[in-house]
C-alpha positions in Angstrom: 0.8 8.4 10.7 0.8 10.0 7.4 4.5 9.9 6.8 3.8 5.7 7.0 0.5 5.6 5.1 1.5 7.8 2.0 4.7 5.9 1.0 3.3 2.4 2.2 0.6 3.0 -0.5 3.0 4.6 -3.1 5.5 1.2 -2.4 2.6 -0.6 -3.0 1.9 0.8 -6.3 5.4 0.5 -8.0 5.5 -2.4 -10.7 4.4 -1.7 -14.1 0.4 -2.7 -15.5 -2.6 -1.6 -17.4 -5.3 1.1 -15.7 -8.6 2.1 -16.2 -7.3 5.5 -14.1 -5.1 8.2 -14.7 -1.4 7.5 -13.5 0.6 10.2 -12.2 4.1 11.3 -13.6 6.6 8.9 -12.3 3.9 5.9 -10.9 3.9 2.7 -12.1 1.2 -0.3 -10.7 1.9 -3.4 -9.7 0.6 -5.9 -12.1 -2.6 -7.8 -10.1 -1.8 -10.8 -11.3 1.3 -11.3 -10.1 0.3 -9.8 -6.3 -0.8 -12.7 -4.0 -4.5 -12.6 -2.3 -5.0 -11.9 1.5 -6.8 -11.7 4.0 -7.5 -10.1 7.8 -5.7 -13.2 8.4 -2.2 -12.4 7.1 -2.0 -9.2 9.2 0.8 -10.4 11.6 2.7 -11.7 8.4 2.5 -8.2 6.9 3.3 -6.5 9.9 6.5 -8.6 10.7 7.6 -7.9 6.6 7.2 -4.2 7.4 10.3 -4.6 9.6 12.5 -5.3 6.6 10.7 -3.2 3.7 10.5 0.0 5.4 14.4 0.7 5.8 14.1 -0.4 2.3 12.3 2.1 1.4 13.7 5.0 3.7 16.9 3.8 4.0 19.0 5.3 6.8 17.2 8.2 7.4 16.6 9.4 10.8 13.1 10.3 10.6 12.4 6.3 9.8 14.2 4.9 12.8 11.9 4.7 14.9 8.0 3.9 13.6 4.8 2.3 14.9 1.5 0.8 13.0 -1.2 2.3 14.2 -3.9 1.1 11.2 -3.5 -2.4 9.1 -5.7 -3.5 7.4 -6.8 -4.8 3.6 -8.3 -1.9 1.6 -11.5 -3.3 0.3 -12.5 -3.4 3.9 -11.8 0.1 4.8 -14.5 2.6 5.7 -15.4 6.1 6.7 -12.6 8.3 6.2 -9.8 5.9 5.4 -12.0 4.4 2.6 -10.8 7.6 0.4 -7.3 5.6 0.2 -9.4 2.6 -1.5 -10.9 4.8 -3.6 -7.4 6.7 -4.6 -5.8 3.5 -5.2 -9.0 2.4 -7.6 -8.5 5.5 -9.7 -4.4 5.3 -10.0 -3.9 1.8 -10.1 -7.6 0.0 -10.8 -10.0 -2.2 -8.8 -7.7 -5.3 -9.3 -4.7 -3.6 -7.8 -6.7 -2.2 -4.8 -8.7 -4.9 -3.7 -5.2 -7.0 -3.2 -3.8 -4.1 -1.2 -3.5 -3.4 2.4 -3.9 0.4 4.2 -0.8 1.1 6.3 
């Protein structure tokens, strides 16, 4: 599960903007005004896109052949546990950035 959820969130934080966080070496945000707003409701529409980013991504590696979704969902919504994500991409990338992304 890890080897989805890490990169997911890294892909997810890629495009260039102004933080209130620290960025690590190498990471650039997405810009939040530029990302689209979503809901529970687009699930299905993220998890049929997944199909064609994560060989993107991974390209022909043989550890990325084969892969599942076992947790989608949008991050402002997480809890217990899985609400430390939310709370990683609020420091690296801001609030803005992380209530318009999804945990993978």
């Amino acid at each position: 599960m890890g080897k989805i959820i890490l990169p997911f969130l890294c892909m997810l934080l890629l495009f260039p903007t102004a933080t209130s966080g620290s960025e690590p070496e190498g990471l650039k945000c997405p810009n939040p005004d530029v990302l689209m707003k979503t809901t529970v409701k687009d699930k299905d529409e993220l998890s049929q896109a997944l199909v064609d980013i994560i060989p993107k991504v991974y390209g022909s590696s043989p550890d990325y052949q084969e892969w599942q979704i076992e947790v989608i969902k949008p991050m402002p919504i997480l809890t217990g546990m899985e609400e430390n994500y939310y709370k990683m991409a609020v420091n690296f990338c801001g609030e803005n950035v992380a209530n318009l992304s999804w945990f993978v």
